[in-house]
ZADO-1210 file (C-alpha; in nm, 4 decimals, padded with zeros to 6 digits):
<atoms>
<atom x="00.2827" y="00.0508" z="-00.1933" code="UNK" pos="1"/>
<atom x="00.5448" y="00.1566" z="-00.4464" code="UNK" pos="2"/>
<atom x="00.6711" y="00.4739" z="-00.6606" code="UNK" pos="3"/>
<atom x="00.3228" y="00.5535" z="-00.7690" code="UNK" pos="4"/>
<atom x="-00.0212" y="00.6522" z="-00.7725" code="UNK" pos="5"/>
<atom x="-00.1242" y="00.4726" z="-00.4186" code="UNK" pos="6"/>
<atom x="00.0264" y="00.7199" z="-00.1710" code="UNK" pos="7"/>
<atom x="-00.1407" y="00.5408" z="00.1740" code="UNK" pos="8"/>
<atom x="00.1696" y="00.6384" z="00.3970" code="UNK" pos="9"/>
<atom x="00.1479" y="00.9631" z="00.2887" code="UNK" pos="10"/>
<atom x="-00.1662" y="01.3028" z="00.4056" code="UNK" pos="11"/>
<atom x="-00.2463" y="01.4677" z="00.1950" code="UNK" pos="12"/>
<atom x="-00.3322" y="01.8635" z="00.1860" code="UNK" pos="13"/>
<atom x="-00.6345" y="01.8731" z="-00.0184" code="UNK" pos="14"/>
<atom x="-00.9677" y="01.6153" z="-00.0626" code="UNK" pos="15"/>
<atom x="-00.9379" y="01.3229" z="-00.2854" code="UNK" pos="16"/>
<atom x="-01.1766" y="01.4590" z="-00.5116" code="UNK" pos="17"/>
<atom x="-00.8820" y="01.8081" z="-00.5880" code="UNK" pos="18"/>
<atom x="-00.5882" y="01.4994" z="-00.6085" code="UNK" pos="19"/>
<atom x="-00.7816" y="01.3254" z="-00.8546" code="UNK" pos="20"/>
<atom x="-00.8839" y="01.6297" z="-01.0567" code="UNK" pos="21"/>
<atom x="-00.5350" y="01.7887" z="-01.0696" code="UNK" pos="22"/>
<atom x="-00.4207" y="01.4481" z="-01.1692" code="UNK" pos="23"/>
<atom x="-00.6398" y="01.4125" z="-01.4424" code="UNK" pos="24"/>
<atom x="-00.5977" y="01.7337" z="-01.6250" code="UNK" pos="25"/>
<atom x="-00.2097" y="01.8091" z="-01.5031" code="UNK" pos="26"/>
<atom x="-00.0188" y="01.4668" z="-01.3790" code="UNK" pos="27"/>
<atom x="-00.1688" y="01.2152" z="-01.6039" code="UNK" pos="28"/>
<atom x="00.0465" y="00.8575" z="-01.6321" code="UNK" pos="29"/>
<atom x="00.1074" y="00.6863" z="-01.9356" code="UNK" pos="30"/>
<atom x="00.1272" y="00.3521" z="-01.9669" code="UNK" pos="31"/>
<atom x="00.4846" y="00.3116" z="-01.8438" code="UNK" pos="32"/>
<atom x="00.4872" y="00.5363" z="-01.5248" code="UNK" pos="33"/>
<atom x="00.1642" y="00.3020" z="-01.4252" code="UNK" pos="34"/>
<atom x="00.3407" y="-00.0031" z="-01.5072" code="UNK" pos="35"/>
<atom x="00.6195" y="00.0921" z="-01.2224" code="UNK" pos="36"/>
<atom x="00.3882" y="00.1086" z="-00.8918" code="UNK" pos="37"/>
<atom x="00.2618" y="-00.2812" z="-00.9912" code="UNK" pos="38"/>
<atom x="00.6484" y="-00.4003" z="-01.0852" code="UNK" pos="39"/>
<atom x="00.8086" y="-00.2532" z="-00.7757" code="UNK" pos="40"/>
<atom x="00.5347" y="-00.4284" z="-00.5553" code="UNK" pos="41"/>
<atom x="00.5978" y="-00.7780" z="-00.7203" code="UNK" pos="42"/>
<atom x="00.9809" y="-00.6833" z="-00.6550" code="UNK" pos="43"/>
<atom x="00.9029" y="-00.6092" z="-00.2680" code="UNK" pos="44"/>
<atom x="01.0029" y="-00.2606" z="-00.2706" code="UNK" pos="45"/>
<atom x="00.8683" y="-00.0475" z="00.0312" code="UNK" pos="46"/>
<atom x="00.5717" y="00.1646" z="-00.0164" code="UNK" pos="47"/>
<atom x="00.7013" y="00.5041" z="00.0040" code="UNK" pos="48"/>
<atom x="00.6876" y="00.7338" z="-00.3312" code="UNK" pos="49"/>
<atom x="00.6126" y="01.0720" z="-00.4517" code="UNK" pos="50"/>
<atom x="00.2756" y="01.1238" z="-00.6343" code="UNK" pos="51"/>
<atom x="00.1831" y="01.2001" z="-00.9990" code="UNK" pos="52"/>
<atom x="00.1047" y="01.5305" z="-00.9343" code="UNK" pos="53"/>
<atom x="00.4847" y="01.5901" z="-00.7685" code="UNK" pos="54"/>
<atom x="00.6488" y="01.3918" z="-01.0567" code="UNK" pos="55"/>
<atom x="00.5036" y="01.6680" z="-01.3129" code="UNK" pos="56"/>
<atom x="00.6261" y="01.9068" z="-01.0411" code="UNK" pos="57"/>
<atom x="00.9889" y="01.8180" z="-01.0918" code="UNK" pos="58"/>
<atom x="00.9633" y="01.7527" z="-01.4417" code="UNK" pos="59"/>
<atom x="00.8185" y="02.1128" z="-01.4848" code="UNK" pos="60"/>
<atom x="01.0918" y="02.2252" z="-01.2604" code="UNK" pos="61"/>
<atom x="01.3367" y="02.1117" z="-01.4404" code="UNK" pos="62"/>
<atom x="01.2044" y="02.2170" z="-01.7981" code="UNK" pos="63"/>
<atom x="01.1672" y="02.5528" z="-01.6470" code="UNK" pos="64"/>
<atom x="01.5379" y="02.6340" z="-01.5571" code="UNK" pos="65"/>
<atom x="01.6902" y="02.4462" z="-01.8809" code="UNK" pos="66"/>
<atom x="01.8112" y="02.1602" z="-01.6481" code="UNK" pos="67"/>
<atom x="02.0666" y="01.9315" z="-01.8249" code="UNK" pos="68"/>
<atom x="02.2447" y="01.7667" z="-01.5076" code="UNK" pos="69"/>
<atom x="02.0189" y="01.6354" z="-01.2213" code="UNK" pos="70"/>
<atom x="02.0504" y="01.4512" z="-00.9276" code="UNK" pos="71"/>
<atom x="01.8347" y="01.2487" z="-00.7193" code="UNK" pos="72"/>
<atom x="01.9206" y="01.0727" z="-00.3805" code="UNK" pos="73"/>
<atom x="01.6951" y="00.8139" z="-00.3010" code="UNK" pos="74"/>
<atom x="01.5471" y="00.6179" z="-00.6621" code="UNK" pos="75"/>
<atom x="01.3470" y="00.3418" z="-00.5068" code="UNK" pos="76"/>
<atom x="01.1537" y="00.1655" z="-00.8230" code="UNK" pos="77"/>
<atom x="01.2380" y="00.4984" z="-01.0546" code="UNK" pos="78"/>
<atom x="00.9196" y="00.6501" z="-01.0588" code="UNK" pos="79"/>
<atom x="01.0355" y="00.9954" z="-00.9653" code="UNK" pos="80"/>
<atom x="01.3562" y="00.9379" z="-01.2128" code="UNK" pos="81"/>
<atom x="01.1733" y="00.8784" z="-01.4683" code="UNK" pos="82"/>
<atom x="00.9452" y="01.2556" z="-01.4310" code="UNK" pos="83"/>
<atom x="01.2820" y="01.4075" z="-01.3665" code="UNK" pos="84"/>
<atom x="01.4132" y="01.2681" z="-01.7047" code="UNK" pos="85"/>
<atom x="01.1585" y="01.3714" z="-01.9151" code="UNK" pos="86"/>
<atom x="01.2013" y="01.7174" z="-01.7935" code="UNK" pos="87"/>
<atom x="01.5613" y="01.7946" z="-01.9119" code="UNK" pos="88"/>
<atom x="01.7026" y="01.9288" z="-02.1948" code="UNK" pos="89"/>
<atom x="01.8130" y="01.7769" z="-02.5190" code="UNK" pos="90"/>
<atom x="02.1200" y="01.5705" z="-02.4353" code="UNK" pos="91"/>
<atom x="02.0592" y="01.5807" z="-02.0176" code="UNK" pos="92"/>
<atom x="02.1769" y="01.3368" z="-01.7538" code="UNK" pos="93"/>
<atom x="01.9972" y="01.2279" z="-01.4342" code="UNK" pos="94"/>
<atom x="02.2365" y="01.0730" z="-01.1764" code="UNK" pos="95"/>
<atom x="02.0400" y="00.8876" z="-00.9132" code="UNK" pos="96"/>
<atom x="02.1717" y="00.7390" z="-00.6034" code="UNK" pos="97"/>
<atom x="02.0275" y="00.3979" z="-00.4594" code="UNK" pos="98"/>
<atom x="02.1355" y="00.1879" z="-00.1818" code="UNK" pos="99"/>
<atom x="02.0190" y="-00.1025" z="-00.2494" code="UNK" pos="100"/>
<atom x="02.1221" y="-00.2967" z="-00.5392" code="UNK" pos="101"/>
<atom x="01.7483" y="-00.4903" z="-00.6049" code="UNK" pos="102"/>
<atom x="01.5833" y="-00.1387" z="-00.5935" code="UNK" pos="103"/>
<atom x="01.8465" y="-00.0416" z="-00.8469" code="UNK" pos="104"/>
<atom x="01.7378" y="-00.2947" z="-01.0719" code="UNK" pos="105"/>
<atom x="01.3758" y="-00.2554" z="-01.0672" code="UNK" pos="106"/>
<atom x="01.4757" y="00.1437" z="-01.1812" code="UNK" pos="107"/>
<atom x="01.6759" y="00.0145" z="-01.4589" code="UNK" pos="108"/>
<atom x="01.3835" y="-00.1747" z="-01.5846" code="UNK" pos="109"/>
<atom x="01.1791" y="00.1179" z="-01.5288" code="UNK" pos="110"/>
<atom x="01.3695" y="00.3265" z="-01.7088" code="UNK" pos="111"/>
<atom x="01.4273" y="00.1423" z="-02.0177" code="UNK" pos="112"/>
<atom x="01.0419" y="00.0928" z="-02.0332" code="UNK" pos="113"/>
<atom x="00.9856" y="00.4729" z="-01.9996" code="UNK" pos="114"/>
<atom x="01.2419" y="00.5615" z="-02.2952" code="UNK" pos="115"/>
<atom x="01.4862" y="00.7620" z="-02.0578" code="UNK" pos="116"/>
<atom x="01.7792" y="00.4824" z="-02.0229" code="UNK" pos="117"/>
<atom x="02.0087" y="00.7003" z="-02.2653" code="UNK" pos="118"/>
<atom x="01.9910" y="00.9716" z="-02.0234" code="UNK" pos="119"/>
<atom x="02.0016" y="00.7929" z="-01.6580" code="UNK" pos="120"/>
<atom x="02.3231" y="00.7093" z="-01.4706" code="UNK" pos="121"/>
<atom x="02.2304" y="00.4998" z="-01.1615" code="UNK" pos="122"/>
<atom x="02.4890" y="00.5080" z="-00.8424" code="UNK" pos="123"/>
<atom x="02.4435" y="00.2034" z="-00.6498" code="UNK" pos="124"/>
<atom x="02.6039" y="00.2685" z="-00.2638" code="UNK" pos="125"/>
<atom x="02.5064" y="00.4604" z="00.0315" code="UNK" pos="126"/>
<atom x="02.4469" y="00.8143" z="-00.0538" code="UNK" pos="127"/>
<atom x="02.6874" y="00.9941" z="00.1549" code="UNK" pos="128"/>
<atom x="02.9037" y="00.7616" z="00.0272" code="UNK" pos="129"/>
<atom x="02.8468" y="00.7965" z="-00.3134" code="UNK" pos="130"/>
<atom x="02.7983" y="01.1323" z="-00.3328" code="UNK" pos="131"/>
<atom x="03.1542" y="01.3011" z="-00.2480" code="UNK" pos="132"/>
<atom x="03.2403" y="01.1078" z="-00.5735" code="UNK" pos="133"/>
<atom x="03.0539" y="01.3337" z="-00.7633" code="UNK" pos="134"/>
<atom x="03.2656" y="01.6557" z="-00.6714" code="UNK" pos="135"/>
<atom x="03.4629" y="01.5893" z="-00.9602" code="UNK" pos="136"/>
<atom x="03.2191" y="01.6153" z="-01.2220" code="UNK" pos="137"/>
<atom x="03.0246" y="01.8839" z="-01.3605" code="UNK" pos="138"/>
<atom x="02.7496" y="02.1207" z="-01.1379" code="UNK" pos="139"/>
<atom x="02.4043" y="02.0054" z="-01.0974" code="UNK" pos="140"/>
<atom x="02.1079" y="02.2329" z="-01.1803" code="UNK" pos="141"/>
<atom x="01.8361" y="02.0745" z="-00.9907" code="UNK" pos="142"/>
<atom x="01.9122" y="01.8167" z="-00.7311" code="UNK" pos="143"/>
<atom x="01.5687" y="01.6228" z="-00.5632" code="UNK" pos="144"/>
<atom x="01.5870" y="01.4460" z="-00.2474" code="UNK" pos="145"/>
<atom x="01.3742" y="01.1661" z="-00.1245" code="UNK" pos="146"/>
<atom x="01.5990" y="00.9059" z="00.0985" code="UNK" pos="147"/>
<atom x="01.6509" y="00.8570" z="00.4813" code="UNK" pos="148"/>
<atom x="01.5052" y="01.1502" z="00.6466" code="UNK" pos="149"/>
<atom x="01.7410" y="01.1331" z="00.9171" code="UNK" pos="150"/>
<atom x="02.0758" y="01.2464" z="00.6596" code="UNK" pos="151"/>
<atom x="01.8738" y="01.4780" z="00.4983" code="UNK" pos="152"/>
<atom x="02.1184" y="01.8108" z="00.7047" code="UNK" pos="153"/>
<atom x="02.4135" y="01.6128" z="00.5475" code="UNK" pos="154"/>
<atom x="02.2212" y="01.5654" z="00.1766" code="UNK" pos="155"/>
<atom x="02.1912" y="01.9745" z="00.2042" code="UNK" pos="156"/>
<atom x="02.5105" y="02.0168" z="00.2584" code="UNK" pos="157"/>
<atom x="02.6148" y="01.8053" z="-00.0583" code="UNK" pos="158"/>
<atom x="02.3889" y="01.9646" z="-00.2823" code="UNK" pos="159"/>
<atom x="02.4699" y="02.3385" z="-00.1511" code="UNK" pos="160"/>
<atom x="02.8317" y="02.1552" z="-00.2882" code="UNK" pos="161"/>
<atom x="02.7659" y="02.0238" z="-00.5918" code="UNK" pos="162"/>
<atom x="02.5147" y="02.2741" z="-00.7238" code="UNK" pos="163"/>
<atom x="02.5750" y="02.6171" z="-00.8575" code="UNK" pos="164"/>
<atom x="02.3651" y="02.9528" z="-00.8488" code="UNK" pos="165"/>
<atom x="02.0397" y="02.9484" z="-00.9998" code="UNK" pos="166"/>
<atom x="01.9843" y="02.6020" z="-00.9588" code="UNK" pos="167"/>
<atom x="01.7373" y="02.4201" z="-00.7545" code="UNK" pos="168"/>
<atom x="01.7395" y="02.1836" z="-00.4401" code="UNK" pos="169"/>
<atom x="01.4178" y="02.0423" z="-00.3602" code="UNK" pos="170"/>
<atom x="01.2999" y="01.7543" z="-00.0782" code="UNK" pos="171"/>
<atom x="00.9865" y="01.5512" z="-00.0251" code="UNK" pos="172"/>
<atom x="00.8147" y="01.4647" z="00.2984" code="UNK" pos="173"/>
<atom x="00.9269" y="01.7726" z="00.4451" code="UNK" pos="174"/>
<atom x="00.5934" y="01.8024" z="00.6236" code="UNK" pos="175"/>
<atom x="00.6450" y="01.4356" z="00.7985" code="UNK" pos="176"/>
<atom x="00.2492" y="01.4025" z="00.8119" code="UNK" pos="177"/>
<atom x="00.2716" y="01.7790" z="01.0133" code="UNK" pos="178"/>
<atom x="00.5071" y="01.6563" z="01.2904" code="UNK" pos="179"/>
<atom x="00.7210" y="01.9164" z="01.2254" code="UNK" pos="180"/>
<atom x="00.5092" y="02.1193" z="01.4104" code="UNK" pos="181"/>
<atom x="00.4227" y="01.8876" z="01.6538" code="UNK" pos="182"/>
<atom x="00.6078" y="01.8161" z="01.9471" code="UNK" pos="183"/>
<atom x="00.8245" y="01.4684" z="01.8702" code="UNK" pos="184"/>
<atom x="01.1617" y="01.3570" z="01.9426" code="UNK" pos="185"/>
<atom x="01.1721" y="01.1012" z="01.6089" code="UNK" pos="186"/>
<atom x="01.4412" y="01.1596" z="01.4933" code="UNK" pos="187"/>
<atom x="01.3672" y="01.1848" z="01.1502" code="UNK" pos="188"/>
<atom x="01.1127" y="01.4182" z="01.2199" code="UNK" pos="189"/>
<atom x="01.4007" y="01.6328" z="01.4097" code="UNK" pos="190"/>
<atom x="01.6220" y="01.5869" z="01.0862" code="UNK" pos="191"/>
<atom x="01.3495" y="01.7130" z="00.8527" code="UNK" pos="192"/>
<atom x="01.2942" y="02.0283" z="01.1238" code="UNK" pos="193"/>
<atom x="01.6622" y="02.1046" z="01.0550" code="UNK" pos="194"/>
<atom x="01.6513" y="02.0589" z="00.7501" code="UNK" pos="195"/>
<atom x="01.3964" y="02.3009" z="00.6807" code="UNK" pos="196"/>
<atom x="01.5208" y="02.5330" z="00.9679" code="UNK" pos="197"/>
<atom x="01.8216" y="02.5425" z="00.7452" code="UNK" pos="198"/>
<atom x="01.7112" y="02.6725" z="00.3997" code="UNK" pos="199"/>
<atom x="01.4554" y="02.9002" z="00.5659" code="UNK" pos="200"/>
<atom x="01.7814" y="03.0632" z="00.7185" code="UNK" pos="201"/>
<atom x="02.0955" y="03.0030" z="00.5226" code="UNK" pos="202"/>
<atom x="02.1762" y="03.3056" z="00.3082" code="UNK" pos="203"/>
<atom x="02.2661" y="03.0856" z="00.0302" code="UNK" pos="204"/>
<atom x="01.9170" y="02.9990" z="-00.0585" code="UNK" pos="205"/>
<atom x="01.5562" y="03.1463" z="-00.1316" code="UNK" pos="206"/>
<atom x="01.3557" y="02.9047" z="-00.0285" code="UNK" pos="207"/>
<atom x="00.9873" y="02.8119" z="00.0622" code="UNK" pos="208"/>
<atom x="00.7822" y="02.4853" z="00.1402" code="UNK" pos="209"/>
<atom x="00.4981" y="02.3667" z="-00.1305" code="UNK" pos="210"/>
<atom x="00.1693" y="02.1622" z="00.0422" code="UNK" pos="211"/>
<atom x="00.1736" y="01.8925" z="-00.2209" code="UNK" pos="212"/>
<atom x="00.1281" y="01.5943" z="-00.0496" code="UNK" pos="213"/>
<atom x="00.3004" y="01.5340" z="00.2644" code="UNK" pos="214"/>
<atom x="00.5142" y="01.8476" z="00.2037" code="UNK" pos="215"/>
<atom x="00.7907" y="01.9772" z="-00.0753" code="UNK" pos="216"/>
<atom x="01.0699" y="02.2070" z="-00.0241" code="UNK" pos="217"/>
<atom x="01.1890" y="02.4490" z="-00.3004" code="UNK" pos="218"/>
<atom x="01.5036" y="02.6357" z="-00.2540" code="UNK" pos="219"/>
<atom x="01.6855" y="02.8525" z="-00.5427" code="UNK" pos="220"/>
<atom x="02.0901" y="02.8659" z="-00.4839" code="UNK" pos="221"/>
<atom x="02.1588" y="03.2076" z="-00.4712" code="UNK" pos="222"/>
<atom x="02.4735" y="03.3918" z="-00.6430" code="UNK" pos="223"/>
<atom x="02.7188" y="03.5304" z="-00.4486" code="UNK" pos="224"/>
</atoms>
């Protein structure tokens, strides 16, 4: 399983027959997001991804708030990049951050088939690496994160950093299949407890949790 429309790993919050529905009338795939669940399966990527119906979630998002700088940790085969893209404005940029260089180069190819190329910048490294690099460049307006659950404290605290007020931090699998309110000593089922124990809390952020699929986080960076 790949970026794409088979989500096995994943629950699911609602019967098949609501997923298909809402995909059919509000997530619908062309020909090129399809093409990226079969190409990242012949590549051997893992079978984790987000769903149609949370790709036209972030690309909504993003059209919403006049995004023109994103930034995703964690781009796998590109299927997520590729909704993000689409939704920002005229002349946008998505930086995405992937460890691994193969995965990088099945996004590429998924990008340039999906028409966003022009407006992708892909950072190949680890992402707490990478991602102090960025400091130097301009404030994100939505940042989406979807990478090793365990870091994902750490990836708040980088996009609290590189973000500004008014823009929007969101995270998938913050659910972890409803561990989180199980007992469990996983520890990335800890991480993603933290993680949401910290933008329910910090003052910085109005923030809520969203039951598509296995679980989204929203979070608005507040002024002040």
């Amino acid at each position: 399983m790949t970026k794409g429309t088979k989500m096995s790993n994943e629950v699911e919050n609602y019967p098949p027959s609501v997923r298909d529905y809402v995909r059919q009338h509000f997530a619908s795939e062309d020909e090129a997001l399809r093409g990226i669940g079969p190409a990242a399966t012949a590549a051997g990527l893992p079978s984790i991804s987000i769903g149609p119906e949370e790709g036209r979630y972030l690309q909504l998002t993003a059209e919403a708030i006049g995004a023109r700088r994103a930034l995703e940790i964690g781009t796998l085969g590109g299927y997520s990049g590729v909704w993000i893209a689409r939704g920002l404005a005229p002349g946008g940029l998505l930086v995405t951050i992937e460890m691994d260089p193969r995965h990088a180069d099945v996004a590429r190819r998924s990008f340039e088939r999906a028409g966003v190329a022009d407006r992708t910048d892909i950072r190949v490294g680890r992402a707490l690496e990478v991602l102090p690099s960025l400091e130097s460049e301009p404030r994100f307006d939505l940042v989406f994160i979807d990478a090793d659950k365990t870091e994902y404290p750490d990836y708040l605290d980088w996009a609290l950093r590189l973000t500004r007020p008014g823009s929007v931090i969101a995270a998938h699998n913050v659910f972890r299949r409803g561990q989180v309110v199980a007992p469990s000593d996983d520890p990335q089922v800890e991480a993603t407890r933290e993680f949401n124990r910290r933008i329910a809390a910090d003052p910085r952020l109005e923030s809520t949790l969203l039951p598509l699929r296995d679980g989204m986080s929203f979070s608005v960076v507040r002024a002040g």
